[in-house]
N, C-alpha and C positions, 0 to 999 in steps of 0.2 A: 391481749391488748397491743397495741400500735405502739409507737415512739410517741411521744407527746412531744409534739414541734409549739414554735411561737402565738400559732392563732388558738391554740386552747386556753392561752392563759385569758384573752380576752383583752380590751381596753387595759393597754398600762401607764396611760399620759399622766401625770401628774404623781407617779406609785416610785417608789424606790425599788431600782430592782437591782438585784446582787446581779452580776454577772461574774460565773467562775469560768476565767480564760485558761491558756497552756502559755502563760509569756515566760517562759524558761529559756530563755536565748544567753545563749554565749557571750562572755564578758571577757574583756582583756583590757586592763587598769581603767577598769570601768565604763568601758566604752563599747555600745555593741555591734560583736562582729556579722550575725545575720542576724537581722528583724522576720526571718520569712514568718516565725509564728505570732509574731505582731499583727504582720501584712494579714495573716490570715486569720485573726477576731476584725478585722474590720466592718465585714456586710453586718453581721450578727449589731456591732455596736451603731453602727449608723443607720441598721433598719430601727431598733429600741430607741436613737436619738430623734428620729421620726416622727415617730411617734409621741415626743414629748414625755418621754419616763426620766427618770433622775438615775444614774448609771451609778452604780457601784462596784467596780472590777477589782476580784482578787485571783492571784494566783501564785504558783511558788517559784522560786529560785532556786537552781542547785540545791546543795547537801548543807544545809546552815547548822545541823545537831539539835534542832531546837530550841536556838538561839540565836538572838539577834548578833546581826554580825555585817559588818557594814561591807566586805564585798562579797553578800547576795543580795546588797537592796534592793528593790525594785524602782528605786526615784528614775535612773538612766531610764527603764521602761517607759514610766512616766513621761518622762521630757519627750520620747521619741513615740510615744502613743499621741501625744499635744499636736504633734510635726506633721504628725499622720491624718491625723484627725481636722488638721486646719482648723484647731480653738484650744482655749485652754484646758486642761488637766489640772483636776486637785491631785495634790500627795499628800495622804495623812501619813504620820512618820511611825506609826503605830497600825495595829491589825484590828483589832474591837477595844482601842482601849479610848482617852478624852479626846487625841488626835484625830481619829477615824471618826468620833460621833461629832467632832464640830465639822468635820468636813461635808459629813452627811446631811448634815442639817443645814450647811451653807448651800446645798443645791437647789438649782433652778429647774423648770421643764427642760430636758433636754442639756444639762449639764452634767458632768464628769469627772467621776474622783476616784483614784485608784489608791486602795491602801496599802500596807507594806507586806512583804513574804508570808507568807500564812503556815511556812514549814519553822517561823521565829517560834513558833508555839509546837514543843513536845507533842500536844494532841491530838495536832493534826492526821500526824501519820499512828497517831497510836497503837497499838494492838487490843486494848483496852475497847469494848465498845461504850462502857459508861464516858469516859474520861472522851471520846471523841464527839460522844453526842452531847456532853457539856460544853465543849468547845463550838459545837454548829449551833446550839441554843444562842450562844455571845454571838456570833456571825449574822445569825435569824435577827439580833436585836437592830443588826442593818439595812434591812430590809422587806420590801411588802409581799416580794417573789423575785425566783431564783431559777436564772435561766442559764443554764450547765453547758457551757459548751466548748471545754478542755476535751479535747479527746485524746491527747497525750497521759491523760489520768483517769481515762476509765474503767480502765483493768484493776485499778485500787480502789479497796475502801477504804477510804482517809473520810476524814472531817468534812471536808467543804462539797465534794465529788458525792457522796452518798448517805450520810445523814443529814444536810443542810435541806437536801433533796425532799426527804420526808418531811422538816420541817414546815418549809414554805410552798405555797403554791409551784409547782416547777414545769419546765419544758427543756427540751433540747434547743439551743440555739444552730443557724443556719450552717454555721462548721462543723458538726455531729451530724445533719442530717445528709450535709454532702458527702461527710466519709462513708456512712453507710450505705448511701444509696453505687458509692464505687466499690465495696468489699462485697458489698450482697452480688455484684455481677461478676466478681470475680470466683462468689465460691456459687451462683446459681444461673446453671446453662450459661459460660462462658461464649465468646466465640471464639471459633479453630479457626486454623492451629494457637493453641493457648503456650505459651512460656513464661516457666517460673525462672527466674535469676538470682541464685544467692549465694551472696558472698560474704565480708566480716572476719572476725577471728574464729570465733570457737563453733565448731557445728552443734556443741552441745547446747546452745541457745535457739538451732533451729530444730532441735527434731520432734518437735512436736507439729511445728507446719508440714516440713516434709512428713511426716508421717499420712497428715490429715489430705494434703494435696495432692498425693501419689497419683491415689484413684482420677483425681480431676483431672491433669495436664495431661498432655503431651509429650513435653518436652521443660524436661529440666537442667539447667545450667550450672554448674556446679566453681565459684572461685573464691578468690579471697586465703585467709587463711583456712578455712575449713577445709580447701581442699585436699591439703597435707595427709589430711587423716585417711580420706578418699583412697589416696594413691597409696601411705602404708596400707590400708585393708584389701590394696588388690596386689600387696607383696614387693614394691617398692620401698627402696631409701632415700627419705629425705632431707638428709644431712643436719641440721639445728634447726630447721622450719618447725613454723606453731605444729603440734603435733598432740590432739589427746587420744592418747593409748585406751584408754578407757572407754573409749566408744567405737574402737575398729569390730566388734564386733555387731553392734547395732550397724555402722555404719554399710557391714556387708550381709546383712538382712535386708535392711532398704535398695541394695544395689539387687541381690536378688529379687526383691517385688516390683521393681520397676520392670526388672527384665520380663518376669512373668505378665507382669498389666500391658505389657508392651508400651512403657514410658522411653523416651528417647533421653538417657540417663548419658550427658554429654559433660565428659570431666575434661580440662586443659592440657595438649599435648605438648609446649613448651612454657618454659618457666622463668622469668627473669630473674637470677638468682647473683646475692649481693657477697661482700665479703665480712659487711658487719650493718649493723642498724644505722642508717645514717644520710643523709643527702650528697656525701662527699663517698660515699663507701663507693667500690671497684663493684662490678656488676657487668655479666655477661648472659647470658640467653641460650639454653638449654635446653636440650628434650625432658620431659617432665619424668621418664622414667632413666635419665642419669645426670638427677644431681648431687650426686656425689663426684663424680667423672669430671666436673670443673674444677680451674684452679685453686679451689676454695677449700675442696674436699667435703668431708665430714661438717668441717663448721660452717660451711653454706647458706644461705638461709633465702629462701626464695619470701620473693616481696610483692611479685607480682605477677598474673599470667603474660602469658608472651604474644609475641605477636602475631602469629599464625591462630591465634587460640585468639587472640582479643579481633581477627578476621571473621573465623567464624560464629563467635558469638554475636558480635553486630549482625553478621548474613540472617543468623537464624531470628532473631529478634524482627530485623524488618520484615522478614515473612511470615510474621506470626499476627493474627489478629486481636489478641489480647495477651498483654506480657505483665507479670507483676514483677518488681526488682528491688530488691532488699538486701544491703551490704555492699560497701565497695569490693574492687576486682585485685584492689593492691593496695600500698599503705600512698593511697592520694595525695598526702600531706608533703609526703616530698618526690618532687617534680619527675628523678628517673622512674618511680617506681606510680606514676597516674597513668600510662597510657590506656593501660586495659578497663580505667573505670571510665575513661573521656571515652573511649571509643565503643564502650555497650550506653553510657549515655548518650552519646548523639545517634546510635542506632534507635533510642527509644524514641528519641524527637521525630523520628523519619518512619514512624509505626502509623501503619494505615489500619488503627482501630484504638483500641483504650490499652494504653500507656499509663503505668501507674509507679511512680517512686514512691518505696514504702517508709520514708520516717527514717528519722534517727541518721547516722550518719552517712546513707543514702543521701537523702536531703542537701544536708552540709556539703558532700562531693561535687556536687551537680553546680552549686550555687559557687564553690570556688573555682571551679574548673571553667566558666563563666556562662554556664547557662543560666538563661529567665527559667521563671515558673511558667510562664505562659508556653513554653515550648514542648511540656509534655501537658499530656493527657488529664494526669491530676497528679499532684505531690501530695503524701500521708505528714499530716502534722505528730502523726503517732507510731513510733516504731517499733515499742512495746506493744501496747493496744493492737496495733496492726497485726502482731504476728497473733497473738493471744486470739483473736477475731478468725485469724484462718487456721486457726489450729480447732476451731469449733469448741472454744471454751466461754463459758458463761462471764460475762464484763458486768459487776457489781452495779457501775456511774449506768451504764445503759438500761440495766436491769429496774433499776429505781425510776427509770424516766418510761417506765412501759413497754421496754425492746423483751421482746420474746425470739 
């Protein structure tokens, strides 16, 4: 079976249709710091307003426990979905309870109401499948069909993502089908030279892509904190740097099969290494195999690659014709220690082929460091999902929508 996209549901003018978005964007005293997963339900919602359906969008918030809790509400969403949208937003203050059904039922063709967190409810995420498919029963009572197109949750099966799914007539909406038609070219006949970029804290959350991607690429880039590990498995000390002990031995399997596939397995040769955590902390720049050798010593703590390394990874990126990049290169957030993620980012801007920022706080880097979306290739609203997808593992939300 296909993906079941928008035209198989058929005429939806006048039909209520649930739509489950990914509006999980970042709040700070309530106010939100990037809309990009906003920005990016828009086609999906203005081709179904088009068409004259009555819009019902839910999605969740942060970590709320299964309980309402008023800073993960979704109303900020709301107000800045209205903004976006150039018309009003309903907010029901409630998920399927009398707020959400008067809301529902106050729509017009081609109006819109967003109701509140749907993680306020324990069932969503349940482990239970009774208790989850009770809860997409109450969801279903909103609706005449349900058009999926979070793809930040499709690696889950929750409530609304893959029960709802069987409930109601369903499809993928136009943001699912664009991520997959960019991961399918990424894991099927790429174009060369292909590089992978990955960076983050813990390698242990990437080695299931790396594992799956070895055979495909090229050429893989290796930073962030995961590197640490890299450098102890090739007999290095790296002073107080992220370090898991626990995977230096996977880590130099992987360095052996890159060698053998003839992968270009390109780890960072200096290191911007700090005296403490911090935007004011002493920091000096370092060969990567001695950081300890700074005035830091032992408690060192490398934050970020360097520049000779944040040189050649931009080089290599713009000569490569297809790059995927997932993790920043340093801790972004404060200013000495961004240069190596602003400079593999503006190398991805300047890729003469498909550019792809993988999600999660990739995404966030890019967007405070002050690029547009429109300056790469395409940005992943999914950074879980994304890796899960290149790691060639089965995604439950797809699975239900007819992705084989």
């Amino acid at each position: 079976m296909a993906l079941r996209t928008l035209d198989s549901l058929g005429s939806l003018a006048g039909k209520r249709v649930v739509v489950r978005c990914d509006l999980n964007v970042p709040l700070k005293d309530g106010v939100i710091t990037d809309d990009g997963r906003v920005r990016a339900s828009l086609p999906t919602l203005n081709a179904l307003i088009n068409q004259g359906a009555r819009l019902v969008v839910c999605s969740h918030l942060g970590r709320p426990d299964g309980a309402p809790d008023a800073k993960y509400s979704l109303a900020p969403v709301a107000q800045r979905l209205s903004e976006l949208l150039g018309k009003p937003v309903a907010f029901a203050r409630d998920t399927v309870g009398e707020s959400a059904h008067e809301a529902v039922a106050a729509l017009e063709d081609g109006d819109v109401a967003v109701v509140e967190n749907l993680r306020f409810h324990p069932s969503e995420t349940s482990k239970d499948d009774d208790e989850r498919r009770g809860f997409a029963e109450q969801l279903a009572g909103l609706g005449d069909a349900l058009v999926s197109d979070g793809f930040g949750v499709v690696h889950r099966k929750q409530a609304s993502v893959f029960e709802l799914a069987e409930l109601l007539p369903s499809s993928a909406g136009l943001l699912i089908a664009a991520e997959l038609e960019v991961l399918d070219r990424l894991t099927e006949k790429p174009e060369r030279p292909y590089t992978v970029v990955l960076g983050g804290s813990k390698v242990s959350d990437k080695l299931g892509v790396i594992s799956h991607l070895l055979p495909r690429v090229d050429r893989l880039l290796i930073g962030g904190g995961m590197l640490f590990t890299f450098l102890a498995a090739q007999g290095h000390k790296v002073g107080s740097s992220l370090l898991e002990a626990d995977q230096l031995d996977t880590v130099r399997d992987y360095m052996r099969r890159a060698d053998e596939s003839g992968v270009e397995l390109v780890l960072p040769t200096d290191i911007v290494v700090a005296s403490k955590f911090g935007a004011d902390a002493e920091h000096v720049v370092t060969p990567a195999d001695r950081i300890e050798d700074t005035p830091f010593g032992a408690s060192g703590l490398g934050l970020d690659i360097g520049p000779d390394t944040a040189t050649r990874f931009a080089d290599l990126v713009r000569d490569s014709k297809t790059v995927f990049w997932n993790g920043p290169m340093g801790v972004f957030e404060l200013a000495p220690f961004a240069a190596g993620t602003k400079a593999v980012a503006k190398a991805l801007t300047e890729v003469d082929g498909l550019s792809v920022v993988g999600g999660g706080d990739s995404a966030a880097a890019v967007r405070q460091l002050g690029f547009t979306d429109d300056a790469f290739g395409h940005i992943s609203t999914g950074g879980g999902a994304s890796l899960e997808f290149l790691e060639g593992k089965k995604l439950p939300g797809l699975e239900v929508l007819g992705w084989q």
